[in-house]
Phi, psi and omega in degrees: 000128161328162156277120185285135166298135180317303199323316192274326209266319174281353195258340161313277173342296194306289206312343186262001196100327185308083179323279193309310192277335187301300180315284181333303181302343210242291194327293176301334157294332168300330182259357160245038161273331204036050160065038172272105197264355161295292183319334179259346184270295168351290230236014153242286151337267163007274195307312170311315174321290171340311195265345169287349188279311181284327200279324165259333193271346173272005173072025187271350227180127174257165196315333188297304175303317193312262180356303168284338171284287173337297179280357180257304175332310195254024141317291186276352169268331138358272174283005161264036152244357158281015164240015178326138107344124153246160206247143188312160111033079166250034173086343154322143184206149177232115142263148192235145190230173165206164135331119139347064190201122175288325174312322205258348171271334165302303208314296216312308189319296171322294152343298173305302189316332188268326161301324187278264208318003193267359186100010183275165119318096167233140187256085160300147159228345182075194198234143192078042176263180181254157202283337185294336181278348180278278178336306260237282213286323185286348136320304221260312173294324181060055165263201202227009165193125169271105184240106173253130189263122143100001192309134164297153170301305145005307196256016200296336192282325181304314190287331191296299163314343155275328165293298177322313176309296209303330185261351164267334184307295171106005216282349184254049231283354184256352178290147193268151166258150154184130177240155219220138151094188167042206177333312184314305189276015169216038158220120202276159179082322205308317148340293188295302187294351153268024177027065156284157171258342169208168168204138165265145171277325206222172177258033155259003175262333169298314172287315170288336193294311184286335181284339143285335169314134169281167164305123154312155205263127156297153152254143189272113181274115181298125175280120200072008145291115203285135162339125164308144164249123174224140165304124192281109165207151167314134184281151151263033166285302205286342173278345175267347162323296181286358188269312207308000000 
């Protein structure tokens, strides 16, 4: 028989509720880590999110367990992000947005905190802001990257309509998009039809992809050049998406 995986071994405790043993279980992983807590957020935490997000959407797990795993998880990435390493400064800002969700706000959170300690500048927001307040900050902060996390099928028209707002508006004209997590990783392509500039599944895949990303090329508008006029039709990634 296998050896059940950390992942199997902490997801008994959560699904169950067990606050005191889950903390016990992540505490030992942190010390046999030698209290590199970037490592338990990857190869514990992480993953775990991932199999309660499959585990309820296959109707394996009801709201009730989803809910207490989802709030002891991001409990504990809580206290694991003051014992993050961090890394100098490097000049750099990430705002990170989400889905309207505590699942989908662990991952983002999580996402921020492994960004902050690589030495990015981060500005959390979570889920539920209105997209003109989003636009508003992305003025105001000027950051060299927009990370939307966790998106639902439902909210997939809100992100396309919040990347457009940002690029016909303009207040940011080099900043990279990249969206991550939700919907995005289990529709291949989709990224390009909400006319993102990049996409991650995960943030060990998110962070070097943006500390490599270039600025975006602005586009340059002929003042009095008439518009492309293009037919309006549903991409069909983002209509078998919203279906999903």
């Amino acid at each position: 028989m296998p050896t059940p995986s950390a992942v199997d071994r902490y997801l008994e405790p959560l699904l169950e509720g067990d606050r005191q043993a889950c903390r016990e279980y992540v505490r030992a992983q942190l010390e046999s880590a030698h209290g590199d807590a970037s490592q338990v957020f990857r190869t514990l935490l992480w993953p775990t999110m991932e199999r309660i997000d499959t585990l309820y959407r296959n109707d394996r797990i009801n709201a009730a367990a989803e809910h207490m795993a989802t709030r002891i998880n991001r409990s504990l990435a809580d206290q694991l992000q003051t014992s993050l390493r961090s890394l100098p400064a490097n000049g750099k800002c990430v705002l990170v947005t989400s889905a309207d969700g505590e699942p989908e706000e662990l991952g983002a959170q999580m996402t921020a905190d492994l960004f902050e300690a690589r030495g990015w500048k981060v500005h959390f927001l979570g889920g539920g802001v209105p997209n003109d307040e989003v636009l508003s900050l992305v003025g105001r902060l000027r950051p060299e990257l927009l990370l939307i996390f966790g998106t639902q099928p439902a909210g997939i028209p809100q992100v396309r309509a919040l990347v457009d707002l940002i690029r016909s508006v303009g207040p940011n004209p080099t900043m990279n998009i990249m969206v991550s997590g939700g919907v995005f990783n289990r529709a291949d392509g989709l990224w390009k039809e909400v006319h993102a500039d990049l996409f991650a599944k995960t943030a060990k895949e998110a962070i070097p992809m943006a500390e490599k990303a270039k600025p975006r090329e602005p586009q340059i508008v002929i003042p009095g050049a008439p518009k492309k006029r293009r037919r309006r039709r549903r991409p069909p990634l983002l209509a078998s998406a919203q279906a999903d």
